[in-house]
N, C-alpha and C positions, 0 to 999 in steps of 0.2 A: 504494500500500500504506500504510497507517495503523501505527502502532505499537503494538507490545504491550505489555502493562503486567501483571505477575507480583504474587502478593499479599504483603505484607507482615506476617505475623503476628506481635504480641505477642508472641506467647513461642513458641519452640523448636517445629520441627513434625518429625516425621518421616514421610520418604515413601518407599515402594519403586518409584513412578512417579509421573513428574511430566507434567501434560498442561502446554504452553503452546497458545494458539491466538490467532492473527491475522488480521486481516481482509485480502482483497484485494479492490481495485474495479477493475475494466474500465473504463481511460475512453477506448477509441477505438472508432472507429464501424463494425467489424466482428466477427462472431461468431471468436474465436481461442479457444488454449488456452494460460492462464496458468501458469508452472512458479514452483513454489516450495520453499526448500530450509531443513534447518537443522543447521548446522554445531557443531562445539563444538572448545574447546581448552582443554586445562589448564595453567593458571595458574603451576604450580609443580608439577614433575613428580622423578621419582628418574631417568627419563631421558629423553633426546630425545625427543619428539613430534612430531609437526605442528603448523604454526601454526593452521590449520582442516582438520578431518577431517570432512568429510560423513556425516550421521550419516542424514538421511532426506530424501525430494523427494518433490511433490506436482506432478499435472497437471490444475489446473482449466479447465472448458470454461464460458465466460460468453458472455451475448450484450454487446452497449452497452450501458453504464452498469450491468450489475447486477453486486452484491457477493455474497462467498462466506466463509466464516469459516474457516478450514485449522487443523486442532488436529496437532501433533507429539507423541508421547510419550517422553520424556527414560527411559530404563530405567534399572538399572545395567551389566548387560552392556553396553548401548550406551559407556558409559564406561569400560569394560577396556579393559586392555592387559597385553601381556607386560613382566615385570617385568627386570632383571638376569639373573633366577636361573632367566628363561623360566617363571616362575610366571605363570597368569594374572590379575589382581587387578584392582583398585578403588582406588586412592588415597584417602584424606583428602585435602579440601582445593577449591581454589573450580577451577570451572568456566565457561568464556564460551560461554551458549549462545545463538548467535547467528542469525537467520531473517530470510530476505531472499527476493527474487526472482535474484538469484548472487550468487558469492565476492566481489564487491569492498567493500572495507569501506563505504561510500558505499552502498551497495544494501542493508545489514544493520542489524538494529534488533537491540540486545543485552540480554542480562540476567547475571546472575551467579546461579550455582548454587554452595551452598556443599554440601558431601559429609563424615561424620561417621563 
């Protein structure tokens, strides 16, 4: 798996979705089916979370040697949660949106999502 890389804009963007996408390459010498996932965790929360909450997973089918591109879409409901007051919401504040082939941190390429 190769890493992804999120765009950097000059100035302030606003989004209501966000696409990441990453490439995955087959490099052994039978036809299988690659899984891929992407996690997120927030940063700084008003209460307890997860450390990774599995947000979405993909099952690609490659023969040897070929490459696939897997795009995730980051929503905002996807980043709710119940608040204290069992309200459902959205925080302010940064987000680690993380995609890998699994959980372990070693298998994850990250980025930071900040939320406004």
């Amino acid at each position: 798996m190769r890493p992804f890389q999120a765009p950097v804009p000059s100035t302030p963007q606003r989004y209501t979705t966000v696409r990441l996408a990453h490439e995955v390459i087959h490099t052994t010498r039978v036809k299988e089916a690659l899984r891929t996932q992407d996690c997120a965790r927030d940063r700084f929360s008003s209460v307890t979370r997860p450390v990774k909450e599995l947000k979405g997973f993909r099952r690609v089918f490659l023969e040897p040697g070929e490459t696939a591109t897997v795009e995730f879409e980051i929503k905002p409901e996807l980043l709710a949660f119940y608040d204290v007051r069992m309200k459902r919401v959205v925080e302010p504040g940064e987000f680690e949106i993380m995609v890998g082939n699994s959980s372990r941190d070693t298998d994850l390429e990250t980025v930071i999502l900040t939320v406004s």
